[in-house]
N, C-alpha and C positions, 0 to 999 in steps of 0.2 A: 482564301486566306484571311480577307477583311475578314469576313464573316466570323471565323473562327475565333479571331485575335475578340472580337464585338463578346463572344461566347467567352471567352475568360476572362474579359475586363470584369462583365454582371458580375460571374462567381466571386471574384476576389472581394466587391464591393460587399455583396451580399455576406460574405463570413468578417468583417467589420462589424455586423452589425451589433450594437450591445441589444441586447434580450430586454423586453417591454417587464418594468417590477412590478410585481405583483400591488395590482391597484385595489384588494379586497379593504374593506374595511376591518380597522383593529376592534375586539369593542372594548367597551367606556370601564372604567373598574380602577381599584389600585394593587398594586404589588404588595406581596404578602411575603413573610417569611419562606413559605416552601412553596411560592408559585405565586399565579395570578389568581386573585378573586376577585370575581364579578361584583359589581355593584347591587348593592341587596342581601349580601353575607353568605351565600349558597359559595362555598367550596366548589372549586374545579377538581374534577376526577381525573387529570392528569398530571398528579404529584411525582414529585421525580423519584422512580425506582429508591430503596432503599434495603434494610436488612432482610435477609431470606427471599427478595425479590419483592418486600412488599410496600407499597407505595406509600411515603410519609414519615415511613421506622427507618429515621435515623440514628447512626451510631457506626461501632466499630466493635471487631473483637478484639478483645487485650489478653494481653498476659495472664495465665491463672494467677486467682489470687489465694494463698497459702490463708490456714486460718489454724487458731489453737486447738486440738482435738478434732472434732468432728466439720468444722467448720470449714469453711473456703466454694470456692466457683471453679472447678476442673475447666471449662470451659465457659468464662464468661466476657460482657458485651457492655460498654457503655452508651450507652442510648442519648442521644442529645434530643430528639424531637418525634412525637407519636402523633396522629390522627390529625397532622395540620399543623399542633402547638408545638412550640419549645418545651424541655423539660428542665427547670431552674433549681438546685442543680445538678447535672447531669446524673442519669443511675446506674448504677454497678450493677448488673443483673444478671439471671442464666437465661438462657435462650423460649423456655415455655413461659417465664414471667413478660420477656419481651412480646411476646403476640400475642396475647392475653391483654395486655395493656394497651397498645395498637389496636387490637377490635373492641376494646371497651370504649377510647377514645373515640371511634370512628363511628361508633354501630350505635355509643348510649351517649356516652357524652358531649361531644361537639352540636348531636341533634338537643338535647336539651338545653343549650346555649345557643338553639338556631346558628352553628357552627362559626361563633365569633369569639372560642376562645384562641384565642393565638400563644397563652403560657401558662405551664401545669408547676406550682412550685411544687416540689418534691420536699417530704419532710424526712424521709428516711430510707434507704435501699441496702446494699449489702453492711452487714455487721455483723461482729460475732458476738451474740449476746444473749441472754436468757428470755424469755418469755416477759414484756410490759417492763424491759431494764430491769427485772430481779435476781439479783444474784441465786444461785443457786436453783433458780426456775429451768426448767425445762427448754432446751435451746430454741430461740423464735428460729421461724423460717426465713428472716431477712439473715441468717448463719449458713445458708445455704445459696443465697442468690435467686429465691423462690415467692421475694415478699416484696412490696414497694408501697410508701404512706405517702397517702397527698393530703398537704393540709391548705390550698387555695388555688383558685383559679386567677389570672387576668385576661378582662376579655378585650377586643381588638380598638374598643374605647377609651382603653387606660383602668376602665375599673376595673377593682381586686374583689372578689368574692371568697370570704374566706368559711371553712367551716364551722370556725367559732362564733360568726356572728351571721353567718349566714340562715343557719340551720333553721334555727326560727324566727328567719326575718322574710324579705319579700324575696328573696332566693330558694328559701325554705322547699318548695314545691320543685325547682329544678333540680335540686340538690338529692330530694328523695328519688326522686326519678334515675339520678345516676344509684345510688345506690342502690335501687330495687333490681338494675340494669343488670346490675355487677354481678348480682347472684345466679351461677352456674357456669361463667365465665370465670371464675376465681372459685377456689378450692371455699375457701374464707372469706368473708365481708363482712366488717366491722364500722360500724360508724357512732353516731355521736351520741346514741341511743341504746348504745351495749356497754360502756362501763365509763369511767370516768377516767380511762387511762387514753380512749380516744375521743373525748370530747369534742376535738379542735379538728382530729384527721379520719380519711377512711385507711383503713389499713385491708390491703386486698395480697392474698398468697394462692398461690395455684398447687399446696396440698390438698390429695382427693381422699375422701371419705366414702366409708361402704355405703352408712346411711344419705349420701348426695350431699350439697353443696349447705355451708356452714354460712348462715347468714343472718347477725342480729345489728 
């Protein structure tokens, strides 16, 4: 009987015990908008889940948005953050402009800022409006949820990189590099180099074309 009483005292003792915490090392780095980055600017590839499953596409679906005529988003998505960055501010968009934009961010743009931008301002996403704001022009594709303008990056230092002053300055070279990215990835690509309507922004749509992808 000792014996046995000796045999349940141990077990009881034993399920007392708190569990040893995990003594791994954390590593070194600082906290980012959508996660951890490591020290050195290299992005972590475990961004938290987001839109359509994909990791970084943040946002939400909204309400359709009704437009005059032919215009409106049957099913559209507000986007607040793509490839790591914020998107400032947020874009009205249809679903094949969101992933288009997400892999342009992740695949050209972030590597061409050695992935330290942290904020994409947005110059223009859903509107019902004509072709370069002219009345009576030909509906632009941001009338459909199909178009989104970015006119500056900020990257994880505080600096602004804009395309008005970037373009031929000493950003000049990363800046072509997104744009050269974008083309096939976007129906359209337009940058500071195609008319004077986009001097300041690129403007990217994901209408397709027989003759392949529109890019001056």
């Amino acid at each position: 009987m000792r014996a046995l009483a000796l045999v349940a005292l141990l077990a009881l003792a034993g399920c007392g015990q708190a569990e040893a915490p995990d003594a791994s090392p954390r590593p070194e780095g600082r906290a980012g908008v959508f996660g951890f980055l490591p020290l050195g600017g290299e992005r972590e590839r475990t961004l938290p889940p987001g839109l359509f499953g994909r990791p970084g596409l943040i946002g939400q679906r909204i309400d359709p948005i009704p437009g005059r005529g032919r215009c409106g988003i049957a099913i559209a998505y507000r986007v607040t953050g793509a490839g790591g960055a914020v998107l400032s501010p947020p874009a009205r968009i249809a679903e094949p402009t969101a992933r288009a934009f997400d892999r342009w961010m992740r695949d050209v743009a972030q590597p061409a800022f050695d992935g330290q931008i942290a904020q994409v301002r947005v110059a223009a996403s859903y509107a019902c409006r004509g072709r370069n704001n002219r009345a009576g022009a030909r509906l632009s594709e941001h009338s459909f949820g199909n178009a989104i303008d970015i006119s500056a990056f900020v990257l994880r230092d505080g600096r602004t990189v804009t395309l008005l002053d970037g373009w031929n300055g000493a950003d000049g070279a990363a800046l072509r590099e997104m744009w050269q990215g974008a083309c096939g990835i976007f129906g359209t690509v337009l940058g500071p180099e195609s008319d004077r309507h986009h001097r300041d922004h690129f403007h990217f749509d994901v209408a397709g074309y027989r003759s392949g992808a529109y890019c001056r």
